[in-house]
N, CA and C atoms as an extended XYZ file, in Angstrom:
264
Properties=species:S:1:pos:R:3:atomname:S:1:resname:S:1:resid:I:1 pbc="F F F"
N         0.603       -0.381      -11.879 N   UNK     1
C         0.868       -0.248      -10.456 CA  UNK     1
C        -0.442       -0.325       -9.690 C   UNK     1
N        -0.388       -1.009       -8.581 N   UNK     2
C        -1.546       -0.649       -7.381 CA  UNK     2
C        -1.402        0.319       -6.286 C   UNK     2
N        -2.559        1.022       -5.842 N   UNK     3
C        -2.512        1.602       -5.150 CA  UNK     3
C        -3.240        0.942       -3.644 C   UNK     3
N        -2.324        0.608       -3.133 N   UNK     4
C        -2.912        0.103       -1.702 CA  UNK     4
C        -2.931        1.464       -0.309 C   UNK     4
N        -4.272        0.974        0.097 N   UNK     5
C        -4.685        2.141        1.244 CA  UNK     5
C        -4.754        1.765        2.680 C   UNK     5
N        -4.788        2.068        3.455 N   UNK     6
C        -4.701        2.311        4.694 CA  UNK     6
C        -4.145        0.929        5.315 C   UNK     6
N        -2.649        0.680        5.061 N   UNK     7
C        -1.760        0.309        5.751 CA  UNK     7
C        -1.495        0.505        7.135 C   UNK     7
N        -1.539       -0.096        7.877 N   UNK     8
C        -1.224        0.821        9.432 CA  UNK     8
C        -0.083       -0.160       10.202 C   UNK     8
N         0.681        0.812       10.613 N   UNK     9
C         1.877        0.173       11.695 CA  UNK     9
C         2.416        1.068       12.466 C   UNK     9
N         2.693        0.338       13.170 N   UNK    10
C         3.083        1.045       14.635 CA  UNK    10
C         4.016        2.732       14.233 C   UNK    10
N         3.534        3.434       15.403 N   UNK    11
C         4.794        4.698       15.056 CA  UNK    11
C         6.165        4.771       15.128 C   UNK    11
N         7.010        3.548       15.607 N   UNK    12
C         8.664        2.799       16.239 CA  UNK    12
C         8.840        1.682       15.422 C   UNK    12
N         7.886        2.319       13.978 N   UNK    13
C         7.889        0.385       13.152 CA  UNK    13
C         9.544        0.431       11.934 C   UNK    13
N         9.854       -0.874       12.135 N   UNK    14
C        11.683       -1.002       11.088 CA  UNK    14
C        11.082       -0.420       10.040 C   UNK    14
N        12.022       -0.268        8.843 N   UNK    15
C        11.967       -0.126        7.429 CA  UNK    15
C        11.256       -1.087        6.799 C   UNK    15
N        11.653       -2.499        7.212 N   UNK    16
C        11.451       -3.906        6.342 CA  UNK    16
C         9.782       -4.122        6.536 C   UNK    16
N         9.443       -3.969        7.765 N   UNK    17
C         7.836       -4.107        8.111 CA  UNK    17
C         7.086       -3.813        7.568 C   UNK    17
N         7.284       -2.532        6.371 N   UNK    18
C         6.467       -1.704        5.308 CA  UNK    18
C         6.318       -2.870        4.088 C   UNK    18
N         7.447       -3.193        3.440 N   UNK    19
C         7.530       -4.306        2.857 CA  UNK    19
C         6.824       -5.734        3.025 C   UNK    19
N         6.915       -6.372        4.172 N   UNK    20
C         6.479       -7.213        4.809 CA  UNK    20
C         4.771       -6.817        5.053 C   UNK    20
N         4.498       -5.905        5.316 N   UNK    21
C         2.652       -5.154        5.356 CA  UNK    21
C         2.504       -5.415        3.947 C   UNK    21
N         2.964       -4.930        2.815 N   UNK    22
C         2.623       -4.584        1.389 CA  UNK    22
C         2.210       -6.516        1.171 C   UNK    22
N         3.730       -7.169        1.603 N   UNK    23
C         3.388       -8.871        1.237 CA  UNK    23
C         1.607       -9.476        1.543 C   UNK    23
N         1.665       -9.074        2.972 N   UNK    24
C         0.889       -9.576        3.804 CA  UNK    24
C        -0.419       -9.271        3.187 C   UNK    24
N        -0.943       -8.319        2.789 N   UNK    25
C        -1.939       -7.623        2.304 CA  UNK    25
C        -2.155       -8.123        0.676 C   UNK    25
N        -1.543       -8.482        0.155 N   UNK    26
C        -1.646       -8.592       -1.190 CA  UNK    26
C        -1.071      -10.928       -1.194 C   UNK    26
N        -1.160      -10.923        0.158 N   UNK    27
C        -0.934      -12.364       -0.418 CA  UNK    27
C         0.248      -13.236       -1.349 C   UNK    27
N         1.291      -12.578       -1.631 N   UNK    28
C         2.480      -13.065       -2.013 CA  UNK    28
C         3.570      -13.090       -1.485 C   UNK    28
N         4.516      -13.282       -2.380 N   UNK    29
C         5.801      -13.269       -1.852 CA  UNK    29
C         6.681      -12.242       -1.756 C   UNK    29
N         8.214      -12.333       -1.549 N   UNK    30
C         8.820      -11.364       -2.049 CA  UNK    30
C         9.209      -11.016       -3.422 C   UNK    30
N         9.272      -12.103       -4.135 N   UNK    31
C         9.871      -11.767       -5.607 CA  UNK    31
C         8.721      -11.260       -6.537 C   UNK    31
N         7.340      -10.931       -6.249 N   UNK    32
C         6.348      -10.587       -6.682 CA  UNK    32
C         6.050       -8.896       -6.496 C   UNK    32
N         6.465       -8.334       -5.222 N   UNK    33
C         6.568       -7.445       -5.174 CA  UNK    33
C         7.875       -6.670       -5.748 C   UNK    33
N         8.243       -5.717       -6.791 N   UNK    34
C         8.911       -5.410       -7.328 CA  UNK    34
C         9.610       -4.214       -6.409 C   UNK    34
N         8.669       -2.953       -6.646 N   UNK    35
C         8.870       -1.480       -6.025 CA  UNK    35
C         7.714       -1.060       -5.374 C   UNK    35
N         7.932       -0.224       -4.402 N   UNK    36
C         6.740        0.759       -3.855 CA  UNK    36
C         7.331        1.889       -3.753 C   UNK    36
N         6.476        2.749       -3.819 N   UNK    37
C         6.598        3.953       -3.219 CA  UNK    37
C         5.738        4.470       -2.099 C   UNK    37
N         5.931        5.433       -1.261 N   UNK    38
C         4.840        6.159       -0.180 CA  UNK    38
C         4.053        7.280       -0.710 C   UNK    38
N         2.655        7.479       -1.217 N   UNK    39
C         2.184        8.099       -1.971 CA  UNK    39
C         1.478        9.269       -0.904 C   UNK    39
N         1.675        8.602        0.381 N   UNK    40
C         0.670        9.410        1.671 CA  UNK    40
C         1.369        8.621        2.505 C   UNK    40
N         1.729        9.635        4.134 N   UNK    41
C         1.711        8.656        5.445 CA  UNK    41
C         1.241        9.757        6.406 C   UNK    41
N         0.151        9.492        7.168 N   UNK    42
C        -0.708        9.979        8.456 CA  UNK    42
C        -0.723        9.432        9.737 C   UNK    42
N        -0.599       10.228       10.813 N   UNK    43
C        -0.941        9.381       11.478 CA  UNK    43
C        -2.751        9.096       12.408 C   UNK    43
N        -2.571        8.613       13.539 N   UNK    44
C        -4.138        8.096       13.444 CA  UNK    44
C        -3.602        8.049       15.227 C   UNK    44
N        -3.879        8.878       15.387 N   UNK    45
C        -3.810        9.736       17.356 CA  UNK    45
C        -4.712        9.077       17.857 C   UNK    45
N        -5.742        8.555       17.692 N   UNK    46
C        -6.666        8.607       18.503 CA  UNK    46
C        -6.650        7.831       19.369 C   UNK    46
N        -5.979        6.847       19.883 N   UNK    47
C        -5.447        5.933       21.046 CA  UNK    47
C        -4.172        6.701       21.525 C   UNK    47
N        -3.640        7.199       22.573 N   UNK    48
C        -3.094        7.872       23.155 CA  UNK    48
C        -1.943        6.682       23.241 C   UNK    48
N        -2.326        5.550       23.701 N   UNK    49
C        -1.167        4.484       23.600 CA  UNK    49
C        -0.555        4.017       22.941 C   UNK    49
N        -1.764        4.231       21.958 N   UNK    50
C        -0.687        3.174       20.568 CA  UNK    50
C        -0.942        4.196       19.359 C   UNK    50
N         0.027        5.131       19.159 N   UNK    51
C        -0.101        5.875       17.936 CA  UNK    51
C         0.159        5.049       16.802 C   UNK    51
N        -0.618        5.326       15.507 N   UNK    52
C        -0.161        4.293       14.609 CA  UNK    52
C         0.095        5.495       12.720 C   UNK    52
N         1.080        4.948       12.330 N   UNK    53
C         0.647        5.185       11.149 CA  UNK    53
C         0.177        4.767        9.931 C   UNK    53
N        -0.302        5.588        9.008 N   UNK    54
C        -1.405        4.781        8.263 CA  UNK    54
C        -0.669        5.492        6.474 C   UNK    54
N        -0.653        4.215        5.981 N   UNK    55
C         0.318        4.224        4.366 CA  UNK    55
C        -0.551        4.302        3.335 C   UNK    55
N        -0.554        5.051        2.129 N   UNK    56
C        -1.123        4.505        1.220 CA  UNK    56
C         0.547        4.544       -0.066 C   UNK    56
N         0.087        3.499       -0.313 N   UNK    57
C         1.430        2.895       -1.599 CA  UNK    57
C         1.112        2.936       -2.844 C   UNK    57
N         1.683        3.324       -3.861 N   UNK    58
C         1.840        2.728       -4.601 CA  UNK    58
C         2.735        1.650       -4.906 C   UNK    58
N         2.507        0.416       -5.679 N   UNK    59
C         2.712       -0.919       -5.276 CA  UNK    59
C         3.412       -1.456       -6.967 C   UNK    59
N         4.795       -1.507       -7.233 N   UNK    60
C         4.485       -2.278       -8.348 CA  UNK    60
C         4.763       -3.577       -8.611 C   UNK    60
N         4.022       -4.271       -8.806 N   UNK    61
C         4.042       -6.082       -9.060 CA  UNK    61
C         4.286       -6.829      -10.224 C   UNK    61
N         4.045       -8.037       -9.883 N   UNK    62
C         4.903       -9.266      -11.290 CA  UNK    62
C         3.779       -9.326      -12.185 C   UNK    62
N         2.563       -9.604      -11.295 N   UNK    63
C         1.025      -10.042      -12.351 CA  UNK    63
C         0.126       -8.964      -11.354 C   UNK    63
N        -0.253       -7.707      -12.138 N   UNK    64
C        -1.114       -6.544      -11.620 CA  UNK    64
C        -2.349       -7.268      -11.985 C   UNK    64
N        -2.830       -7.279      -12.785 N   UNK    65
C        -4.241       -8.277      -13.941 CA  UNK    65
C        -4.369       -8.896      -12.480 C   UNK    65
N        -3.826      -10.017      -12.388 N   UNK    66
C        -4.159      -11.142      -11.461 CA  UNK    66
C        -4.354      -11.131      -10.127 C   UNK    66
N        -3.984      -10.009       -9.557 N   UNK    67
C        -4.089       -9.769       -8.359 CA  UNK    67
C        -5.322       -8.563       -8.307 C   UNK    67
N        -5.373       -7.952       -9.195 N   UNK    68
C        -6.628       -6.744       -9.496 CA  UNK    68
C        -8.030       -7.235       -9.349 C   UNK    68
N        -8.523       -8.849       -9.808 N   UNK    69
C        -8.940       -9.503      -10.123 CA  UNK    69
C        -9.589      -10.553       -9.021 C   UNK    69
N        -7.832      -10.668       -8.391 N   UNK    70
C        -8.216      -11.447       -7.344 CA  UNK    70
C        -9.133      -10.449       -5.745 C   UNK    70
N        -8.771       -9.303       -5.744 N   UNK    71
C        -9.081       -8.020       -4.502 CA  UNK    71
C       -10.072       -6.814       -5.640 C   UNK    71
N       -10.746       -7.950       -6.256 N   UNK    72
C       -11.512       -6.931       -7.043 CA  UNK    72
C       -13.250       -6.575       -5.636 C   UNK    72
N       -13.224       -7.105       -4.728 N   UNK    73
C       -14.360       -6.397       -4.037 CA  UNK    73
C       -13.222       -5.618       -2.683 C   UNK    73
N       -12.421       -5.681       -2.901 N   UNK    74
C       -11.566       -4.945       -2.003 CA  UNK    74
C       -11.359       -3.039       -2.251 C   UNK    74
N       -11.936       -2.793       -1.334 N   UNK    75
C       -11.567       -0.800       -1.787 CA  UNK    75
C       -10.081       -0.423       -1.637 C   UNK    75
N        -9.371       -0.851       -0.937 N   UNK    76
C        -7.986       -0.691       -0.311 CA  UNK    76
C        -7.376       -1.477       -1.555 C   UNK    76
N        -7.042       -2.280       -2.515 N   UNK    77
C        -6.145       -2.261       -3.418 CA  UNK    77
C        -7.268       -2.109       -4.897 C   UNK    77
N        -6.601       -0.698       -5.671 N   UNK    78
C        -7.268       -0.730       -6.487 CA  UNK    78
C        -5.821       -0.232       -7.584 C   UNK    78
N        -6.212       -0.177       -8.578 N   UNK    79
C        -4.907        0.295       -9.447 CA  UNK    79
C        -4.567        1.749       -8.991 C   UNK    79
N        -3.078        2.509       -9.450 N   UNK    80
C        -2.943        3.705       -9.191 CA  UNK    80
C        -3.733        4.276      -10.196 C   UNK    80
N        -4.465        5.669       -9.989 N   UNK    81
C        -4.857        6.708      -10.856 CA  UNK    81
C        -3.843        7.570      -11.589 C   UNK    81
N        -4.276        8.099      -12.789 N   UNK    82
C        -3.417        8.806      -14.073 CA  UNK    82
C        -3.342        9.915      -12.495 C   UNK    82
N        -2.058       10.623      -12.512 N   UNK    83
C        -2.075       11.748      -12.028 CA  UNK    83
C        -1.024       12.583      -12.928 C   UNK    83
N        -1.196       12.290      -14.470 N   UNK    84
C        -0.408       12.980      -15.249 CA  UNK    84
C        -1.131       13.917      -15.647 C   UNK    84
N        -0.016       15.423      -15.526 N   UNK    85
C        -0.620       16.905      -15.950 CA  UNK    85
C        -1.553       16.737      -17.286 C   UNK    85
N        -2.530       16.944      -17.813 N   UNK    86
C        -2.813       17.669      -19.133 CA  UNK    86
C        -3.494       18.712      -19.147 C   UNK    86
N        -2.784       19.777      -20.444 N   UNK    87
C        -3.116       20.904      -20.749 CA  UNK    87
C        -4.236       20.644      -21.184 C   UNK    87
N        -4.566       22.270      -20.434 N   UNK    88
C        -6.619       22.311      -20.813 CA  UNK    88
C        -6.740       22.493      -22.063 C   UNK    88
């Protein structure tokens, strides 16, 4: 899985637009993107006009390798981290 960061869309944004951000950002299609999840959502006040919120995803895809590879100087898509418990 990837973990993509600071997504931002409007605060009145559809369902599908999240989807459509994840495409846009990673350069494919739809049948490439499999599942996401919302791992974080914030928002970002600081324009009084245009409140926005800001996503971080986890992302899961067709070819992770290839796209890891391809946004390898990119900070915003990097793989997800282990966040599995282990006993001390």
């Amino acid at each position: 899985m990837l973990r993509l960061t600071d997504i931002k869309l409007p605060l009145d944004h559809a369902e599908e637009a999240l989807a459509a951000a994840i495409r846009a950002r990673l350069h494919v299609g739809a049948q490439a993107v499999r599942s996401y999840t919302v791992f974080r959502r914030g928002h970002d006040a600081r324009k009084r006009g245009a409140i926005q919120l800001i996503y971080t995803l986890d992302v899961d895809v067709a070819d992770e390798a290839k796209l890891l590879q391809r946004f390898a100087d990119d900070p915003h898509v990097r793989p997800t981290p282990d966040t599995n418990y282990r006993f001390v």
